[in-house]
Residue frames relative to the residue before (quaternion, step in Angstrom):
aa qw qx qy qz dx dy dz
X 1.0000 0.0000 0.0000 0.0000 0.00 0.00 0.00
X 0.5767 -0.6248 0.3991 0.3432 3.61 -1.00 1.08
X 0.3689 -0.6404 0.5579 0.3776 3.96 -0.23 0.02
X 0.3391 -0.6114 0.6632 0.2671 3.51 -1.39 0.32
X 0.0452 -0.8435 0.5138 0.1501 3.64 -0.66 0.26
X 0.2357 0.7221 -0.3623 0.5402 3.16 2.15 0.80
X 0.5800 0.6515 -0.3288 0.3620 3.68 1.36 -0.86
X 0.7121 0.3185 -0.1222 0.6137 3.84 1.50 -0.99
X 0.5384 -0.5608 0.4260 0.4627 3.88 1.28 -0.02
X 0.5429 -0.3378 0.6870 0.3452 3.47 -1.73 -0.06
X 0.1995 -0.6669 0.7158 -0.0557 2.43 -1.73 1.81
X 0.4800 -0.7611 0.4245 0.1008 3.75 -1.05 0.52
X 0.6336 0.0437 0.0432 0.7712 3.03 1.80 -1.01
X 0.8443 -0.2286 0.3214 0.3629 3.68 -1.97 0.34
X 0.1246 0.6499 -0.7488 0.0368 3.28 -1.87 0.96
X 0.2201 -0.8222 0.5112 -0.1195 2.97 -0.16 1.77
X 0.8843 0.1343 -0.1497 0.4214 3.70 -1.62 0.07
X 0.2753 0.6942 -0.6403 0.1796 3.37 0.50 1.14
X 0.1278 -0.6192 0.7747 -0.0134 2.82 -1.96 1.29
X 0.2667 -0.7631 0.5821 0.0878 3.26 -1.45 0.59
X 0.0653 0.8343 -0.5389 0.0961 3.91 -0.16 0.51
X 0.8480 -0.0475 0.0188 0.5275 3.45 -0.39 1.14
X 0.7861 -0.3717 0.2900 0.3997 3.48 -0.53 -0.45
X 0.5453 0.5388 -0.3472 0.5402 3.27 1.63 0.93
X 0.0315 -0.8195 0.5480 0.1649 3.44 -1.24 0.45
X 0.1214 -0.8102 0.5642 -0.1029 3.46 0.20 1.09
X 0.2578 0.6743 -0.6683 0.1796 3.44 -1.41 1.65
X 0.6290 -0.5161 0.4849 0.3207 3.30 -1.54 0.38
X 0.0009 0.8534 -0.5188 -0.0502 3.82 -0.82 1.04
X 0.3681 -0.8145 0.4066 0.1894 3.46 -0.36 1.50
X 0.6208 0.6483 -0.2180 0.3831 3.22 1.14 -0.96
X 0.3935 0.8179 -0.3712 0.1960 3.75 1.81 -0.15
X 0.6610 0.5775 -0.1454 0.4565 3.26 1.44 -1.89
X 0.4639 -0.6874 0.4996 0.2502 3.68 0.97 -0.79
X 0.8659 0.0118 -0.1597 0.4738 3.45 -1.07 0.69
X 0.8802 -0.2817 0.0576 0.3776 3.93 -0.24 -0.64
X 0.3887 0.7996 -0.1695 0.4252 2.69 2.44 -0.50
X 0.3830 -0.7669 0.5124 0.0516 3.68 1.49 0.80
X 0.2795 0.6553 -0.6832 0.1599 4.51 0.60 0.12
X 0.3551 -0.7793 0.5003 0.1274 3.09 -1.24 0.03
X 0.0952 -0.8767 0.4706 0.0303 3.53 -0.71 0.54
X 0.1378 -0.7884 0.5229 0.2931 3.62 -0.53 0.29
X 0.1365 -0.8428 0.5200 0.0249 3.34 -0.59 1.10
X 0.0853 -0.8429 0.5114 0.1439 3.72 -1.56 0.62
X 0.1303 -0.8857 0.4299 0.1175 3.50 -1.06 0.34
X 0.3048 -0.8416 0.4271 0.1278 3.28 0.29 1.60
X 0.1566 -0.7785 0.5497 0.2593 4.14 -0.30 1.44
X 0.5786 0.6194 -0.4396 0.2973 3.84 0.61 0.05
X 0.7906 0.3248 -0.1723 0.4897 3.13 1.26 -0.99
X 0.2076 -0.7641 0.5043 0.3446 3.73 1.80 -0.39
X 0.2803 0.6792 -0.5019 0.4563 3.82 0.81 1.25
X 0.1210 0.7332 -0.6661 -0.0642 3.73 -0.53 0.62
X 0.0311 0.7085 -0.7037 0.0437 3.99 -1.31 0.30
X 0.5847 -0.5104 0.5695 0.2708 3.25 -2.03 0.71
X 0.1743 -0.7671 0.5858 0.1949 3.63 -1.22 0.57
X 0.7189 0.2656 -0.3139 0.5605 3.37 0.97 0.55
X 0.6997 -0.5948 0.2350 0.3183 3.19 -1.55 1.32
X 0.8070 -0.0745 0.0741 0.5812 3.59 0.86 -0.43
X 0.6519 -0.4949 0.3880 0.4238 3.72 -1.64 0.39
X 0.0676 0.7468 -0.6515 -0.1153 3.42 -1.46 0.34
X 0.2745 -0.8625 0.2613 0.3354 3.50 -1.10 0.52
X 0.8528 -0.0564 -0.2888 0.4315 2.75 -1.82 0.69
X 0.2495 0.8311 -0.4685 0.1662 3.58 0.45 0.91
X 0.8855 0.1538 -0.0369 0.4368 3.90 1.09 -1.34
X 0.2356 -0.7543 0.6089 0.0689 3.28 -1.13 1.23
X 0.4281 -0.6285 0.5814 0.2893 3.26 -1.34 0.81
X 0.4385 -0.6499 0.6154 0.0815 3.27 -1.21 0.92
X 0.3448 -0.7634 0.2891 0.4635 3.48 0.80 -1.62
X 0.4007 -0.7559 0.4966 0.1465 3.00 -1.60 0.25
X 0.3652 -0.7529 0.5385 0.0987 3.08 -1.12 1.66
X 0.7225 -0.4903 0.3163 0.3707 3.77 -1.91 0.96
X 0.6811 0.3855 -0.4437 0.4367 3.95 1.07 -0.94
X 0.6528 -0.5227 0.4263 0.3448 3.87 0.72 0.66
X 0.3009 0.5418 -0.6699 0.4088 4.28 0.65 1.18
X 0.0946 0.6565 -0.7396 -0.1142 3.44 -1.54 0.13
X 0.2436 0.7604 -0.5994 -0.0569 3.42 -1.25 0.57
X 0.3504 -0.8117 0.4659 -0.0363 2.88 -1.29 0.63
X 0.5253 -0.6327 0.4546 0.3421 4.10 -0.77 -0.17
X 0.1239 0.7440 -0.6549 -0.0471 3.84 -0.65 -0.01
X 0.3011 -0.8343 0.4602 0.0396 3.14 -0.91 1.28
X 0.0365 -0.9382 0.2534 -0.2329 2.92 1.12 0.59
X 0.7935 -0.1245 0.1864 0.5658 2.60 0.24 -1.73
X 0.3528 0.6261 -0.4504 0.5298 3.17 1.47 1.70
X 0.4442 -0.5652 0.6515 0.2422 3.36 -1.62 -0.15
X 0.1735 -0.8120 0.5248 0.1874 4.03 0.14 1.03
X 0.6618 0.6091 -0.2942 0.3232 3.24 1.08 -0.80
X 0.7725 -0.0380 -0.1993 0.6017 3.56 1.52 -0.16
X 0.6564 -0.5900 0.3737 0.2854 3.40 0.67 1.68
X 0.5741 0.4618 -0.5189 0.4335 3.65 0.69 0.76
X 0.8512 0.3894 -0.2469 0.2508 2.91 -1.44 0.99
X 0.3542 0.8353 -0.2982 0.2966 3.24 1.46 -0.02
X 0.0718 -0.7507 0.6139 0.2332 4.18 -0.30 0.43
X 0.3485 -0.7233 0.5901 0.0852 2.88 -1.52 0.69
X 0.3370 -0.7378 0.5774 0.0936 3.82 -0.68 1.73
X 0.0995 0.7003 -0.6962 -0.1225 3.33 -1.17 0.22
X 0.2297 -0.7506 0.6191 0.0219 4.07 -1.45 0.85
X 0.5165 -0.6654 0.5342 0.0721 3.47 -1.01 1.40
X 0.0359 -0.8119 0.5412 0.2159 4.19 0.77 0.37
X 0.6947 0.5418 -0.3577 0.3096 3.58 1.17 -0.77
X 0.6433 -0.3252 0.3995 0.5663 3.66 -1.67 -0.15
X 0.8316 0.2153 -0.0658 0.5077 3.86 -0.13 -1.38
X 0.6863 -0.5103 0.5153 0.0563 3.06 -1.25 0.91
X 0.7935 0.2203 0.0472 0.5653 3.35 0.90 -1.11
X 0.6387 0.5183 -0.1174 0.5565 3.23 1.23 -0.20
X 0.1995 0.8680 -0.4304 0.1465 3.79 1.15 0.63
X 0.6977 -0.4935 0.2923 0.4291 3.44 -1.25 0.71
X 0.8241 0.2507 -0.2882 0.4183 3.71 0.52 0.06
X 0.0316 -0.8137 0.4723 -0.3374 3.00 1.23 1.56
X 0.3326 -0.6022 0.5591 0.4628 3.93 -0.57 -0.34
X 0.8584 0.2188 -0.1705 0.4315 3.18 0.69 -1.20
X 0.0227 0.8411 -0.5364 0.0650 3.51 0.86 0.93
X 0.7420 0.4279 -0.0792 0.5100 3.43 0.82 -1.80
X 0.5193 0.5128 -0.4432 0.5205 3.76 0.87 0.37
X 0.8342 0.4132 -0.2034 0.3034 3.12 0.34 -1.59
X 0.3725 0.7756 -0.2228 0.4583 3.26 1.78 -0.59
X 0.7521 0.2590 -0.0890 0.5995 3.31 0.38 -1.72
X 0.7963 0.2554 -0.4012 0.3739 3.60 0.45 0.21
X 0.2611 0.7068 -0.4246 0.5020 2.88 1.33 0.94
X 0.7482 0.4702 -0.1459 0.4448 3.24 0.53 -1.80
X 0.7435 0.4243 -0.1720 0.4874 3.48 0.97 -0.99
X 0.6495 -0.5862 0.3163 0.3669 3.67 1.13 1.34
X 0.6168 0.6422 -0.3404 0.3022 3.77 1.09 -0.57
X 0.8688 -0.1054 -0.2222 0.4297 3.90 0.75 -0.07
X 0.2134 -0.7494 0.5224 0.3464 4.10 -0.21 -0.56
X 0.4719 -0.6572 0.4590 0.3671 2.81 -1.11 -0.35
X 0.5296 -0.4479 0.3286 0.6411 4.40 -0.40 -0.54
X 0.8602 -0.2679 0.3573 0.2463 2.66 -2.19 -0.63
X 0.7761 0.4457 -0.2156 0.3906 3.25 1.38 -1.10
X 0.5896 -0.4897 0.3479 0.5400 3.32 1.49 0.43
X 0.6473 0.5660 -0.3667 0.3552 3.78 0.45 0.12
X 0.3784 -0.7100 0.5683 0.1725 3.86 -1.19 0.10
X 0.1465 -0.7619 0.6221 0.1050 3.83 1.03 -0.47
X 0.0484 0.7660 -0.6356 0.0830 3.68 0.21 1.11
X 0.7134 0.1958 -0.3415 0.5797 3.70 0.64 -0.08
X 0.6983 0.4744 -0.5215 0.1235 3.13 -0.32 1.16
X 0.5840 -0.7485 0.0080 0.3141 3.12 -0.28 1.56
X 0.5691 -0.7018 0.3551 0.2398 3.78 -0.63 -0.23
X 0.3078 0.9188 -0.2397 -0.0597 3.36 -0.40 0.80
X 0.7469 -0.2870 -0.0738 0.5952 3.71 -0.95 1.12
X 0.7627 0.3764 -0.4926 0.1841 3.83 0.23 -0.33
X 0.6375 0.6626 -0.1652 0.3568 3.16 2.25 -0.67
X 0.3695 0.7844 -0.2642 0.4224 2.67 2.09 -0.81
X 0.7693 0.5287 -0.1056 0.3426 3.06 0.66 -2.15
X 0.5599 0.6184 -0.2750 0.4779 3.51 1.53 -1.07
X 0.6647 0.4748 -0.2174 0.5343 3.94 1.01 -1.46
X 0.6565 0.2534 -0.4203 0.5727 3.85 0.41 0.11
X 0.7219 0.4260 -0.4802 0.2584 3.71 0.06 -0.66
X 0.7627 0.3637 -0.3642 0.3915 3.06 0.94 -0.58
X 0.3268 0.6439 -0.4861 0.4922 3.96 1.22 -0.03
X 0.7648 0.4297 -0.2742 0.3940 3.63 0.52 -1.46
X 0.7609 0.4527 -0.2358 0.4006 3.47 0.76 -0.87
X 0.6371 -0.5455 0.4110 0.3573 3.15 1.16 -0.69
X 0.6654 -0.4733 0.1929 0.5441 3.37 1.44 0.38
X 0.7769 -0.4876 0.1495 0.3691 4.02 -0.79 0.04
X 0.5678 0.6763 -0.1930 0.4277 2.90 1.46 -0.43
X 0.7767 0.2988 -0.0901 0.5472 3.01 1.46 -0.67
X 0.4355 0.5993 -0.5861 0.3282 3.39 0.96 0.55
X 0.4228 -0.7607 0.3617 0.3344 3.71 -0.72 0.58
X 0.5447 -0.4058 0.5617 0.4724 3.69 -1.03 -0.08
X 0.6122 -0.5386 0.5572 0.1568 3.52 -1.36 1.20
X 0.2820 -0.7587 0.5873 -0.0057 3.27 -1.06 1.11
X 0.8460 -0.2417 0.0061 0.4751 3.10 1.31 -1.03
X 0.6195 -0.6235 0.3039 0.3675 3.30 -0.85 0.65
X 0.4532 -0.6395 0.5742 0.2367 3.53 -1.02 1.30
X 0.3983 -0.7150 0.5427 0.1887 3.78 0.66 -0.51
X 0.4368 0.6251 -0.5079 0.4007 3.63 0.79 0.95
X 0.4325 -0.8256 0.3442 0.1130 2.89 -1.01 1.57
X 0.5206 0.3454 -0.3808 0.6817 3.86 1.82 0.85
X 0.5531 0.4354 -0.4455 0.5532 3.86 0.65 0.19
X 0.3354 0.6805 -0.6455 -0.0877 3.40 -1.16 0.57
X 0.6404 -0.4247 0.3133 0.5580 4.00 -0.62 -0.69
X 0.5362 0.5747 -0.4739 0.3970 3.46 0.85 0.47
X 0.5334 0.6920 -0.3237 0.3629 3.87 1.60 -1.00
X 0.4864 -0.6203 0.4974 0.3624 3.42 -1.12 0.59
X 0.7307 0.4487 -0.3029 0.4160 3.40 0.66 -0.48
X 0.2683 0.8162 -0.4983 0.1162 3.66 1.09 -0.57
X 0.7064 0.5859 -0.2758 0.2857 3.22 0.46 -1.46
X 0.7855 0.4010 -0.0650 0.4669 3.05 0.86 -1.72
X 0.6635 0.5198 -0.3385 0.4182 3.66 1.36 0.03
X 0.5546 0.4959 -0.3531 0.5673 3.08 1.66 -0.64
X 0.8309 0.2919 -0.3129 0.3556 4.01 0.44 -0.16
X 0.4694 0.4819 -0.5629 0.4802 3.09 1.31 1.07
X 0.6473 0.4396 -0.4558 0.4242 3.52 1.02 -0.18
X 0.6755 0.5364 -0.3837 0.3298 3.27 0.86 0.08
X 0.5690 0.4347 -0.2934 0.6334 3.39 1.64 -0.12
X 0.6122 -0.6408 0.3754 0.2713 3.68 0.60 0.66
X 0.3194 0.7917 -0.3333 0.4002 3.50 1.59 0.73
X 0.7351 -0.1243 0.0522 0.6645 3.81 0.18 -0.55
X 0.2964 -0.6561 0.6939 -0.0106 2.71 -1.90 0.81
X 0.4506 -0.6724 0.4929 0.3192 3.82 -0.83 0.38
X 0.5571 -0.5735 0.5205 0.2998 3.49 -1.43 -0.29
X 0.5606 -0.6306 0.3431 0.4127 3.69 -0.55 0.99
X 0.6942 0.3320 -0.4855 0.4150 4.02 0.33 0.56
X 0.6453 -0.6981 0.2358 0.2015 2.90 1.62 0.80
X 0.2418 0.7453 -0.3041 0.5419 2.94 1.84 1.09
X 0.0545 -0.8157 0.5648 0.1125 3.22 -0.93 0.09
X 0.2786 -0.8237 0.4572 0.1868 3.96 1.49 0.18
X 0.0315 -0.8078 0.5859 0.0565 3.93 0.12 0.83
X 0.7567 0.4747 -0.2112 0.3968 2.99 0.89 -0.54
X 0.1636 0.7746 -0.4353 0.4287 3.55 2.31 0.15
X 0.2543 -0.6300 0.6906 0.2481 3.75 -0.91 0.49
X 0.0444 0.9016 -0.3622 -0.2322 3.31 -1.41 0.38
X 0.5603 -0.6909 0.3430 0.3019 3.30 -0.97 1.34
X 0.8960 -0.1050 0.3144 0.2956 3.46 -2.06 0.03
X 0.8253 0.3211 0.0202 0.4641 2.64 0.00 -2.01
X 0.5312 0.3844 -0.4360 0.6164 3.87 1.15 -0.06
X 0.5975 0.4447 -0.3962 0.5369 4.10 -0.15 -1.20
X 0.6853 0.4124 -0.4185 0.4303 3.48 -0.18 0.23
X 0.7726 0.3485 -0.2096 0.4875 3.53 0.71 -0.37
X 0.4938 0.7064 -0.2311 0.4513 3.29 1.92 0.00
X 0.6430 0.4436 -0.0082 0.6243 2.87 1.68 -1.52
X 0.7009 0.2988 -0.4576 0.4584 3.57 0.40 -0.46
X 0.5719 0.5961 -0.4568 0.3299 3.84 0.83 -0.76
X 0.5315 0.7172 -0.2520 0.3738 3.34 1.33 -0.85
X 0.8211 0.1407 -0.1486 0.5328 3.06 0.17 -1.63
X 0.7382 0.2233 -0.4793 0.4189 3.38 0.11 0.80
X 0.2238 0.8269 -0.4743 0.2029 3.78 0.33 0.83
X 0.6317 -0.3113 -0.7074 0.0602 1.63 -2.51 1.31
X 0.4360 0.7008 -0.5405 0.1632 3.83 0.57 0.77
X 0.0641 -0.8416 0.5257 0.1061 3.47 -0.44 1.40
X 0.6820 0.4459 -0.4986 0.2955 4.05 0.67 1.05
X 0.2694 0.6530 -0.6213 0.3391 3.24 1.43 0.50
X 0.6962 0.6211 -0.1708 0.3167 3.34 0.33 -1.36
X 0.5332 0.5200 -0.1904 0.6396 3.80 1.33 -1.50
X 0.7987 0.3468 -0.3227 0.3710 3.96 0.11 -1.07
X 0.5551 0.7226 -0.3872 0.1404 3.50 1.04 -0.71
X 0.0104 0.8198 -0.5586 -0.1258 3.06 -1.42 0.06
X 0.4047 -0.7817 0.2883 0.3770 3.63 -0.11 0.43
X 0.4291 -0.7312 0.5009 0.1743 3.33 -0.43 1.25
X 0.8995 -0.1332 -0.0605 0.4116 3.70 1.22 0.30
X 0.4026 -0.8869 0.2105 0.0838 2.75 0.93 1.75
X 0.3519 -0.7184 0.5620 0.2102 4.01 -0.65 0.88
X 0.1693 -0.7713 0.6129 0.0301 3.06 1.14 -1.01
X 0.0204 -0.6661 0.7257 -0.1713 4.11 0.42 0.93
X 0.1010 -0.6573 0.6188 0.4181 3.00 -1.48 0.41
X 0.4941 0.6012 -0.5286 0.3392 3.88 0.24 0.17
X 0.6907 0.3300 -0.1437 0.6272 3.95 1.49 -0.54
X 0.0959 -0.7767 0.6224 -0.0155 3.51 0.42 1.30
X 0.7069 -0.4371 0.3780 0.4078 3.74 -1.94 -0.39
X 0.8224 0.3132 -0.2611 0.3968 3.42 1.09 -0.61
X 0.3397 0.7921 -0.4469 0.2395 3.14 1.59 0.64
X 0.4064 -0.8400 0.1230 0.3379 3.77 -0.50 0.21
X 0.7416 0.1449 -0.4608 0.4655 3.07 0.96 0.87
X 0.2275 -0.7865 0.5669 -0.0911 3.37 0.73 1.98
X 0.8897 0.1840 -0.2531 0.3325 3.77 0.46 -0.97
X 0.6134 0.5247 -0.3896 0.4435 3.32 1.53 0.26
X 0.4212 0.7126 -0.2902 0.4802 3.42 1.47 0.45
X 0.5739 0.6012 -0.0989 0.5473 3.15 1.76 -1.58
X 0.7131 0.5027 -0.0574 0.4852 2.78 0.30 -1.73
X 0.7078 0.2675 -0.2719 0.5945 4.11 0.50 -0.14
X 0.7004 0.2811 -0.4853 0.4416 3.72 0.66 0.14
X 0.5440 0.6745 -0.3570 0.3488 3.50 1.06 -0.24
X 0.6280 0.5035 -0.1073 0.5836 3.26 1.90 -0.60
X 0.3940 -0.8422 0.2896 0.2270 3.02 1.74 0.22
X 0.0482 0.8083 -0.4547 0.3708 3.53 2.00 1.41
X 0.8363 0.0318 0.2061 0.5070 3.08 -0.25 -1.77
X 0.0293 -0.7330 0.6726 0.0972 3.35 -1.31 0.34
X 0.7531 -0.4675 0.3921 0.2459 3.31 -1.77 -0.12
X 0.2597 -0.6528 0.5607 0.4382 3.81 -0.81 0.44
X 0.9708 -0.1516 0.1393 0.1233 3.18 -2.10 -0.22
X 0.6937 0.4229 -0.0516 0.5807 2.45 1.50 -1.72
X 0.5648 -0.5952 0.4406 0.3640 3.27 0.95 -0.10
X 0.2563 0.6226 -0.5242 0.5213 3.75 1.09 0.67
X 0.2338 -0.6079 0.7231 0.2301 3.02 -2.21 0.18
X 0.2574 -0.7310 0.5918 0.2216 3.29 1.31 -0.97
X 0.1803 0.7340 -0.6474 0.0983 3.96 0.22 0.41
X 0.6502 0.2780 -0.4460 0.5487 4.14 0.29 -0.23
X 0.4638 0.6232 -0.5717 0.2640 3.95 0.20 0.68
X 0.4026 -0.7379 0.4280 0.3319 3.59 -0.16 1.35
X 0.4025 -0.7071 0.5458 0.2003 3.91 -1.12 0.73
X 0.1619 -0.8148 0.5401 0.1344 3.46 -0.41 0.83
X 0.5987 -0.5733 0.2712 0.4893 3.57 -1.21 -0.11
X 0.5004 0.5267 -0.5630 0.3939 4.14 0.25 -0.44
X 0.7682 0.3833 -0.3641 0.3612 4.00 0.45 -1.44
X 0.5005 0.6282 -0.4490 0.3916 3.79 1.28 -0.46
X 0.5399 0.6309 -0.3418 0.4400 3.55 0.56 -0.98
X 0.8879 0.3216 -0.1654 0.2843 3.15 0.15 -1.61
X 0.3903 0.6878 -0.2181 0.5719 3.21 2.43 0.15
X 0.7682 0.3186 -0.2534 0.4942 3.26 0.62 -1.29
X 0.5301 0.6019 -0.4473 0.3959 4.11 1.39 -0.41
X 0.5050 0.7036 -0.3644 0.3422 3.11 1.04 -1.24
X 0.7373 0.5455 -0.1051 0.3843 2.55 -0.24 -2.54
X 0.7761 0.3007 -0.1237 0.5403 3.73 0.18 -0.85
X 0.0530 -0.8008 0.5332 0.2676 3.77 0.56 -0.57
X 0.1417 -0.7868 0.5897 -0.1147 3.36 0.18 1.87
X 0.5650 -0.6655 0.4462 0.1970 3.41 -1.07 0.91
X 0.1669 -0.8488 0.5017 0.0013 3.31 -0.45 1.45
């Protein structure tokens, strides 16, 4: 099919060193500075989102060359600037992050999870521009990723009616909110001294019981009636293990699966990239 080149507008002057890498197109535009004055610009065009934008702060002239750009979304380039073009000494070299996270690059596994639970109000990343996908998860954060999955994103978790009564949870906890409305959707439960341990990492074999409470909430006999309609039968997650049917019951739903060996591995701590791809699941967030 003929390309349209109406798709990026009429250009006026040169677009040079175009490289393409994954679902980016990324080139050098001469035509930035206006009239004959050749400024340059490095410019990108994202074919997933049909979004194009400048990756530097402003035109300069004849100053930057695309180097290139790779599929997990890096671009770098040269800026002569503070070089000498005339004998290629000196020249710094820029490099640009196209993705949301830093650490989190288009050839991530969980790139397209975290993304869509991004989009759907349900996690961010920090201050420094990063996501920390391997780092693990726990009962208070845990609680935060379903309430807001359940409600519909942050905005809509509600203000706490009442107090769950856990004796390390009070209304002072960052997480209060979002622990008191998973107990209210029939989602987490404390420990019989009546604790609740936010700060408890949590494993496999718990994120299963997080997620199934979830996707069937605040119903709590879907869950009581079940039975697996085709058992995995792990051997590391026997029948009288304890959460044998909420384990079931999230691969049956096509959440979680098994490793190679056929393991489930349920005391394997859950970090944050594999949560994502749990909580997309679980919710089937647009990807």
């Amino acid at each position: 099919m003929e390309p349209d080149p109406a798709e990026l507008g009429e250009r006026e002057y040169a677009q040079d060193w175009a490289r393409v890498g994954g679902r980016w197109v990324v080139w050098l535009d001469d035509y930035a500075g206006g009239g004959d004055q050749y400024y340059n610009e490095i410019r990108v065009y994202d074919l997933q989102e049909g979004v194009e934008s400048g990756l530097t702060e402003s035109a300069h002239p004849y100053s930057e060359f695309i180097a290139d750009v790779s599929d997990s979304g890096l671009v770098v380039w040269m800026d002569w600037r503070n070089g000498d073009r005339s004998t290629y000494y000196n020249p710094d070299i820029y490099g640009y992050v196209l993705t949301r996270f830093w650490d989190v690059l288009a050839n991530h596994w969980a790139y397209d999870s975290i993304e869509a639970c991004v989009g759907a109000d349900i996690v961010s990343g920090y201050p420094e521009g990063n996501y920390r996908p391997a780092q693990a998860v726990n009962r208070g954060q845990m609680a935060v990723y379903v309430s807001r999955a359940l409600a519909g994103g942050e905005e809509n978790v509600p203000e706490p009616t009442t107090d769950p009564g856990f004796t390390d949870v009070d209304d002072t906890h960052w997480a209060y909110q979002y622990i008191c409305y998973a107990v209210d959707q029939n989602v987490v439960q404390g420990y019989p001294e009546g604790d609740y341990k936010p700060e408890q990492e949590v494993t496999r074999g718990q994120m299963a019981v997080y997620v199934a409470r979830a996707m069937v909430a605040p119903s709590t006999s879907v869950l009581a009636d079940y039975e697996p309609a085709d058992p995995r039968n792990f051997p590391d997650v026997p029948t009288d293990y304890w959460a044998y049917n909420y384990v079931e019951y999230c691969v049956e739903a096509g959440v979680v699966g098994g490793y190679l060996d056929g393991t489930y591995r349920p005391a394997t701590v859950v970090t944050r990239d594999q949560m994502a791809v749990y909580i997309q699941r679980a919710f089937s967030l647009p990807m």
